[in-house]
RODO-2510 file (C-alpha; in nm, 4 decimals, decimal comma):
residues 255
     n   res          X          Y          Z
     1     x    -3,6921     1,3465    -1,1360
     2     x    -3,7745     1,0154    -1,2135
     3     x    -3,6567     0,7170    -0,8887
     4     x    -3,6613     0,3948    -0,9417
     5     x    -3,5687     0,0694    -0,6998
     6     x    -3,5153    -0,2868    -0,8511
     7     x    -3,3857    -0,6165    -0,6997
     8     x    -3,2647    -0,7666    -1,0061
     9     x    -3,1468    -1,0904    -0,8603
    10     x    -2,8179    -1,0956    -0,9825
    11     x    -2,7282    -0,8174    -1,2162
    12     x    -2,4489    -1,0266    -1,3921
    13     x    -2,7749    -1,2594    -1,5497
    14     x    -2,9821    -0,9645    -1,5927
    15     x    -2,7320    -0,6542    -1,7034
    16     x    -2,8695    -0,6856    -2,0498
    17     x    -3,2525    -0,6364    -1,8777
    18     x    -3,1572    -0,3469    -1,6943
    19     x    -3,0157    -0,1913    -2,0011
    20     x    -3,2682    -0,2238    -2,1726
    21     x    -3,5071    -0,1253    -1,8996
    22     x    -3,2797     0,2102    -1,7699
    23     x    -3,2946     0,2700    -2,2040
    24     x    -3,6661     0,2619    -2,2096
    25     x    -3,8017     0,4284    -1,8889
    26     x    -3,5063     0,6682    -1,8804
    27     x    -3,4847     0,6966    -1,4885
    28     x    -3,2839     0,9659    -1,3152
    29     x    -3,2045     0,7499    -1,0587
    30     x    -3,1752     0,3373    -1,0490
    31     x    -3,1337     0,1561    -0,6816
    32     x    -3,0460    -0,2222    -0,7541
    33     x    -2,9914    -0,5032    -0,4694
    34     x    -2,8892    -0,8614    -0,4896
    35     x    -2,6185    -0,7403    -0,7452
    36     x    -2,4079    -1,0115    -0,6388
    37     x    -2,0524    -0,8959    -0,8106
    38     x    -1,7837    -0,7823    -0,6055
    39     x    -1,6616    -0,4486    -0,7126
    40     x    -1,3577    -0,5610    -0,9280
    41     x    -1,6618    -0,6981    -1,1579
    42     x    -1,9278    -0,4424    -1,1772
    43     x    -1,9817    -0,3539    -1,5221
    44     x    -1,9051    -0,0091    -1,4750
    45     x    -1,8103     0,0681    -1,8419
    46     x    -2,1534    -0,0929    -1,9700
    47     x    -2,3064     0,1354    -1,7625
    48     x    -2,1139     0,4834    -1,8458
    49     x    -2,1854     0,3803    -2,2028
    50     x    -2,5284     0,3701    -2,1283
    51     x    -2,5160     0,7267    -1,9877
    52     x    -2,5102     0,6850    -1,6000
    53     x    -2,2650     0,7357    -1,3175
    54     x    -2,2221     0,4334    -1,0794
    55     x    -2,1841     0,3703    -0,6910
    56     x    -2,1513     0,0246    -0,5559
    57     x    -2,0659    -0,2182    -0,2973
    58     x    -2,0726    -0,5602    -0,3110
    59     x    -1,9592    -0,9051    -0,2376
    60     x    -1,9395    -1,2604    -0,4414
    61     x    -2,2105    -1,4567    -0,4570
    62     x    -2,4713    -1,2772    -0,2267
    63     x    -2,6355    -0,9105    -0,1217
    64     x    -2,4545    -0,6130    -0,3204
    65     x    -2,6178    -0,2835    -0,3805
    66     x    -2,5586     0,0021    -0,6278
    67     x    -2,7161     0,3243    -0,7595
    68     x    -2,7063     0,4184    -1,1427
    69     x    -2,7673     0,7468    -1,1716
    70     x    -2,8037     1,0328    -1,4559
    71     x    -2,5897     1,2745    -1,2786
    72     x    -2,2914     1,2742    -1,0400
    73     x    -2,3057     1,0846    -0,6865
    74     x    -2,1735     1,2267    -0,4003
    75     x    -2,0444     1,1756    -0,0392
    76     x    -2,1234     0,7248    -0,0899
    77     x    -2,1653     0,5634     0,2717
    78     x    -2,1470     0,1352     0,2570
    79     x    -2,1253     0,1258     0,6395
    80     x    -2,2877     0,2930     0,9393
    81     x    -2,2262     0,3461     1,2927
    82     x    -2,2839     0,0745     1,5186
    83     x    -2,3525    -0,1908     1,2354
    84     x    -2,0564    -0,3870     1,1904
    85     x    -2,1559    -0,6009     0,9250
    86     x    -1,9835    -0,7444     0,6034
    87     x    -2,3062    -0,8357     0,4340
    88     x    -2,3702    -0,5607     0,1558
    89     x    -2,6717    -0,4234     0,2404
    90     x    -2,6385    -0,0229     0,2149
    91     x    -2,5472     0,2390    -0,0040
    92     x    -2,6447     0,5955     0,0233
    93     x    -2,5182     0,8631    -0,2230
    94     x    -2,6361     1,2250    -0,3119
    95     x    -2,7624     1,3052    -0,6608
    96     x    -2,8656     1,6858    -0,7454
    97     x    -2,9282     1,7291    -0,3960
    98     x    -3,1677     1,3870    -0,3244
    99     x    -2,9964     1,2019    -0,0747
   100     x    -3,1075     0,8201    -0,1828
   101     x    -3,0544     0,5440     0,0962
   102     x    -3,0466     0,2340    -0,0676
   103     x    -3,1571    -0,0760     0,1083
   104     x    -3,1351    -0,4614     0,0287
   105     x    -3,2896    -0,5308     0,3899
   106     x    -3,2093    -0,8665     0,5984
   107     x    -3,4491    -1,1776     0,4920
   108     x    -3,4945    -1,3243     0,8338
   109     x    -3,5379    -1,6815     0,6825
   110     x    -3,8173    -1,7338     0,9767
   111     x    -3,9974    -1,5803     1,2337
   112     x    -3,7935    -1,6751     1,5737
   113     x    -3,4827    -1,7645     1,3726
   114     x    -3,0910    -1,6472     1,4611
   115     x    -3,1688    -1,4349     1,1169
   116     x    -3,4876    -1,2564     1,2323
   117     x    -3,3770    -1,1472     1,5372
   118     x    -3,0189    -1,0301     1,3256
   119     x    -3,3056    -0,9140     1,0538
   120     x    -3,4790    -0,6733     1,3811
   121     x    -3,1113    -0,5864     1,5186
   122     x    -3,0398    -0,4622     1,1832
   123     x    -3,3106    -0,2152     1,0996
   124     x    -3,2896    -0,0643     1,4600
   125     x    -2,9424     0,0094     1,3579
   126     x    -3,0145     0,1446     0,9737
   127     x    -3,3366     0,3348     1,1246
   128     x    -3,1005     0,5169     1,3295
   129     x    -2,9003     0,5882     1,0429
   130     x    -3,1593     0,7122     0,8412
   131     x    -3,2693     0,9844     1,1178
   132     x    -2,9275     1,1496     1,1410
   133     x    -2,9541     1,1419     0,6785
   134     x    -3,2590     1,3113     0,7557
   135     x    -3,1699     1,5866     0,9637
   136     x    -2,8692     1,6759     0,7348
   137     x    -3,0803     1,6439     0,4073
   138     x    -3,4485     1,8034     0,3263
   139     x    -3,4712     1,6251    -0,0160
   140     x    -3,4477     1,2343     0,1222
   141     x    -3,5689     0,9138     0,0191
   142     x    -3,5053     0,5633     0,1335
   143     x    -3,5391     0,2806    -0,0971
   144     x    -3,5249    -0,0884    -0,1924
   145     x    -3,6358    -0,4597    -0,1178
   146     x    -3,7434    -0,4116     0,2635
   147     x    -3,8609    -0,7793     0,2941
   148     x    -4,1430    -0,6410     0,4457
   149     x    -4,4883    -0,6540     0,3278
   150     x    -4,6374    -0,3316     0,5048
   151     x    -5,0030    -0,4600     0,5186
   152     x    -5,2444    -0,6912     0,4730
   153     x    -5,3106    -0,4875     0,1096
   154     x    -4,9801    -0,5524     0,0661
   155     x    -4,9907    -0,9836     0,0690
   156     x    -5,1788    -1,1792    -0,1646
   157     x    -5,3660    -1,4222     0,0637
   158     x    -5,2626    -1,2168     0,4597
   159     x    -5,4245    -1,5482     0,5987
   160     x    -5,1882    -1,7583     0,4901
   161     x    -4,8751    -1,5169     0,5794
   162     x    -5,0324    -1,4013     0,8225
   163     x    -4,7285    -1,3365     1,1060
   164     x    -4,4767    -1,5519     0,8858
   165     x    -4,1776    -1,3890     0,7707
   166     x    -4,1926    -1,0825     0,5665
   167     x    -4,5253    -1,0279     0,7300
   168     x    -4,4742    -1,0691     1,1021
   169     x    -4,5928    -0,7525     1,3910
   170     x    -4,2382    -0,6907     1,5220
   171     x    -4,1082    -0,6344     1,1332
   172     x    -4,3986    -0,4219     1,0602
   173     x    -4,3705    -0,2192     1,3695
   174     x    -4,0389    -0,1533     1,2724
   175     x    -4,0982    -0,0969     0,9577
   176     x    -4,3368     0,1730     1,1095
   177     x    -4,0607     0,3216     1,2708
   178     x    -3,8755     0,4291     1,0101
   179     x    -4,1771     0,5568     0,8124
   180     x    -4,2937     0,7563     1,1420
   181     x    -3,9150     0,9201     1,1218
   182     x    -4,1427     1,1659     0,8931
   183     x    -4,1198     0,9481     0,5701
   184     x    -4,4175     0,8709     0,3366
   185     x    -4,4748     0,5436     0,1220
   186     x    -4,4753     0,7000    -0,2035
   187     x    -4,7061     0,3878    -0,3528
   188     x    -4,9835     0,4629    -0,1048
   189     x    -5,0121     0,8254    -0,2148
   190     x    -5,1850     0,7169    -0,5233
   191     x    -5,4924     0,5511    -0,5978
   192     x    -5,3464     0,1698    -0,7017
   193     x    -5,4868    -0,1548    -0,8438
   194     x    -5,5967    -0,4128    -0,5726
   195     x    -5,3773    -0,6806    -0,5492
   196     x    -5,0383    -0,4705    -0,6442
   197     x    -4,7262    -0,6677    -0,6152
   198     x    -4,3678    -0,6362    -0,6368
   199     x    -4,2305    -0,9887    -0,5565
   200     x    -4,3286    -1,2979    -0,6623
   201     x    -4,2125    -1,6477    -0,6044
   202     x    -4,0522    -1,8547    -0,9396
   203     x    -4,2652    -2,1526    -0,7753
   204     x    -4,5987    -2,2500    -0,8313
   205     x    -4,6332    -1,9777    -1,1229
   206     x    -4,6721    -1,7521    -0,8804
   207     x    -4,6345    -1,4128    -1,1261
   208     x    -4,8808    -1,5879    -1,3621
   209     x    -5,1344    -1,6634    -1,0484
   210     x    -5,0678    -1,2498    -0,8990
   211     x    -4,9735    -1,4842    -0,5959
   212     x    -4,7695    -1,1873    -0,4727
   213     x    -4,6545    -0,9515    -0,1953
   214     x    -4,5320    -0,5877    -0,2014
   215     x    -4,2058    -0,5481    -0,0618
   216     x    -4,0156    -0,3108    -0,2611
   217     x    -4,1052     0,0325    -0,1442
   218     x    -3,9890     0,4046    -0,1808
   219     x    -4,0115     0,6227     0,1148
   220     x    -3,9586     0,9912     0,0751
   221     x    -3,8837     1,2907     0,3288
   222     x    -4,1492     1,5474     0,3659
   223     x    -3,9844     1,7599     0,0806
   224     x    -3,9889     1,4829    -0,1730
   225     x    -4,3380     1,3745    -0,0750
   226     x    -4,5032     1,7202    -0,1838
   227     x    -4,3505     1,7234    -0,5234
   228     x    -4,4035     1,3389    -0,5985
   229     x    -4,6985     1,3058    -0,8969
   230     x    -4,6510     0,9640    -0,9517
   231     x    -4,5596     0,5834    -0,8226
   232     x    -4,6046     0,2476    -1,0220
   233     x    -4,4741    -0,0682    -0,9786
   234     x    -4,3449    -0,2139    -1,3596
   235     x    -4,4593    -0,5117    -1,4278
   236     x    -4,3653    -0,5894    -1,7485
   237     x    -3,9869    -0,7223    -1,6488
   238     x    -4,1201    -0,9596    -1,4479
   239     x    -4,2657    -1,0853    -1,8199
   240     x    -3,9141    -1,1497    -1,9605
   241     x    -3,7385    -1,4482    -2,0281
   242     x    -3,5089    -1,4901    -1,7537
   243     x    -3,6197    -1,2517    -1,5173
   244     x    -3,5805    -1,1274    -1,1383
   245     x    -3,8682    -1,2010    -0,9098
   246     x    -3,9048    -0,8451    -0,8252
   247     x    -4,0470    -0,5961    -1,0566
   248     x    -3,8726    -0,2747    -1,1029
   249     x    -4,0812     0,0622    -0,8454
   250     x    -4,1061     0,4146    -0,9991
   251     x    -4,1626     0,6809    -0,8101
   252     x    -4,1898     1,0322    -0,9780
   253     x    -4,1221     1,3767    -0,8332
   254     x    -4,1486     1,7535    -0,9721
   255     x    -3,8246     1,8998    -0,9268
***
């Protein structure tokens, strides 16, 4: 089974991209964020045509998730309990029996800003979520753009980020929460390049320079994480004319 996660930075730009991508790498499963359609224009029939079922929620201009997936999705949650927030931010949805948890996490524009602290807020709230998904599902994993780079490894110069946002203690710690709800970064399982990056700024030529940080991550339950044989982050998107400033993550598992 074959898991991807891509923030595709408006997918009414870069539908043709993901086509073509979803064509090409074949993926089971495809987690997008930053959509930014509402629902009454996701291109559902573009996607059916292209063989996948759909789930989505999202909202003009800004956020907006969705999962593509090979097979059916089942029992969709766009909300949780004690998170009332209109921000599209969540979708989870079963697929032959992996619950996937899709996540376009909060920004926090700066460390100490109204945002970070509603950045923290929110993944208390979605970490609490995630531990009541876990105990009703074996086969688990929790994906997207966490706007968190989860070390030092992780940031292409840590001196200059170092506790800015996206790379600040109190975002890693929480980020360490959720992965110490039992969940393994499926990246770190494998022997990686140095310097691997999923994000990277349009300024500066900041792909062409690798001046990058890894932020989009796949986490997987215990299950999941003893039959995944592979994780890669794709690159060659980010080569495109046109193209998101995230690359697309792969994670593969032998179901």
């Amino acid at each position: 089974m074959k898991i991807a996660t891509w923030n595709v930075n408006s997918l009414k730009v870069r539908l043709p991209q993901v086509l073509d991508w979803i064509a090409a790498q074949q993926p089971d499963v495809l987690a997008l964020q930053e959509t930014k359609l509402t629902d009454d224009a996701f291109p559902v029939e573009a996607i059916r045509e292209a063989g996948y079922h759909c789930v989505y929620s999202g909202q003009k201009t800004y956020n907006g998730v969705a999962i593509l997936a090979r097979h059916e999705l089942l029992d969709p949650v766009t909300d949780i309990d004690g998170l009332d927030d209109p921000q599209r931010r969540i979708l989870a949805a079963t697929v032959d029996g992996v619950r996937v948890i899709n996540l376009y996490v909060v920004n926090g524009s700066e460390v100490g800003s109204e945002k970070y602290a509603y950045k923290l807020d929110w993944l208390d709230k979605v970490t609490g979520f995630i531990a009541g998904e876990m105990k009703r599902h074996e086969k688990l994993v929790v994906l997207g753009d966490f706007n968190i780079a989860p070390e030092d490894r992780d940031v292409h110069d840590p001196e200059a980020w170092h506790e800015k946002i996206l790379c600040s203690t109190p975002e890693r710690e929480a980020l360490k929460k959720i992965l110490d709800l039992g969940l393994s970064d499926c990246f770190r399982r494998f022997e990686q390049p140095e310097q691997s990056f999923s994000w990277w700024d349009y300024r500066a030529a900041g792909f062409r320079r690798n001046l990058g940080l890894r932020i989009d991550l796949i986490l997987s339950s215990p299950a999941l994480t003893e039959a995944c044989t592979a994780c890669m982050i794709d690159v060659e998107p980010r080569r495109w004319e046109r193209p998101s400033d995230h690359a697309p993550v792969v994670a593969e598992f032998a179901l």
